[in-house]
C-alpha positions in Angstrom: 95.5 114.2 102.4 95.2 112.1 105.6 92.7 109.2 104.9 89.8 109.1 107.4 90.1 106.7 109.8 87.1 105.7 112.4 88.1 105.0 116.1 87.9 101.7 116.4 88.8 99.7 119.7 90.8 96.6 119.9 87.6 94.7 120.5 86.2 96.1 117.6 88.9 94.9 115.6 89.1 91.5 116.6 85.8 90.7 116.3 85.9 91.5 112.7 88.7 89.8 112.0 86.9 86.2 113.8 84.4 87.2 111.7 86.9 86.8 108.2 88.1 83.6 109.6 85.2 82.0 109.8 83.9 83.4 106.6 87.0 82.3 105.0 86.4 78.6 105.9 82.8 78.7 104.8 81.3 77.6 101.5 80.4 80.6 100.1 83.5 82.1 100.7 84.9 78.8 98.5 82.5 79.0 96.2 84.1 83.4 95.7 87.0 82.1 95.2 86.4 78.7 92.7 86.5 81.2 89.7 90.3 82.1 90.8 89.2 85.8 89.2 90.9 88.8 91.3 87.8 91.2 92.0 89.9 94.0 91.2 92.5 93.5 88.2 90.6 90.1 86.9 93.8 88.1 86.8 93.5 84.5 86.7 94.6 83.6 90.4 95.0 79.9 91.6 92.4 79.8 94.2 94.5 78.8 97.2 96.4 82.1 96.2 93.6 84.3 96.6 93.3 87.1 99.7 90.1 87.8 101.4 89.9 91.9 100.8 87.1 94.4 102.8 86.4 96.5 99.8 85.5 98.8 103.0 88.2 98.2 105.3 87.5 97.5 108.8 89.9 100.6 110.1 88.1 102.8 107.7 84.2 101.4 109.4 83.8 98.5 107.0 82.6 94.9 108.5 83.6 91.4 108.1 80.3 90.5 106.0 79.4 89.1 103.0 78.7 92.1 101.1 82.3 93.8 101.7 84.4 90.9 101.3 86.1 89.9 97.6 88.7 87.5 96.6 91.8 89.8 95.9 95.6 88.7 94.1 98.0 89.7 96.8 99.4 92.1 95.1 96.0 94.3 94.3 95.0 93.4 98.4 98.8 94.8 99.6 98.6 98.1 96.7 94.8 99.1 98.2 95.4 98.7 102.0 93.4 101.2 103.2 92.1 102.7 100.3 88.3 103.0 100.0 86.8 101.5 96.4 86.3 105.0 94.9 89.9 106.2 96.1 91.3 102.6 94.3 89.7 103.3 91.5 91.4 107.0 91.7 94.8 105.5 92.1 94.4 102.8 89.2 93.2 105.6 87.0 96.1 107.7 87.6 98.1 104.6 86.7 97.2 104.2 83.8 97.0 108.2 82.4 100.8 108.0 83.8 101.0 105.3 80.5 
């Protein structure tokens, strides 16, 4: 199954992503990441460690905003990529029925 992509234009794109960098540099986003919690697997995560994740990423629609962003490990933010929260959710569960 092909994943749904939007078509976004390069302008599109790079506005979004100004938008993460200077999220990333504000307080709140420091204030995410103080608990040095992974949203997705919960690991303990030194903060500087942390990833800024779209839980809706920006080639599938999502938005550089406060509401889509989490603190991710790098290794939960480079497994989801493109995945959409209820398709991450799909692919952890089959993860774990595989154990």
């Amino acid at each position: 199954m092909k994943p749904y992509a939007y078509d976004l234009d390069e302008k599109d794109i790079r506005r979004e992503r100004a938008k993460a960098r200077e999220l990333r540099s504000s307080q709140w986003w420091k204030r995410r990441c103080a608990k040095g919690r992974c949203h997705y697997c919960g690991a303990a995560v030194e903060v500087r460690a942390l990833t800024m994740d779209h839980l809706v990423p920006v080639s599938r629609g999502g938005r550089s905003t406060k509401g889509n962003l989490v603190p991710a490990c790098k290794e939960c933010n480079n497994q989801k990529k493109q995945l959409l929260p209820i398709e991450w959710e799909a692919y952890l569960s089959s993860l774990l029925s595989r154990t």
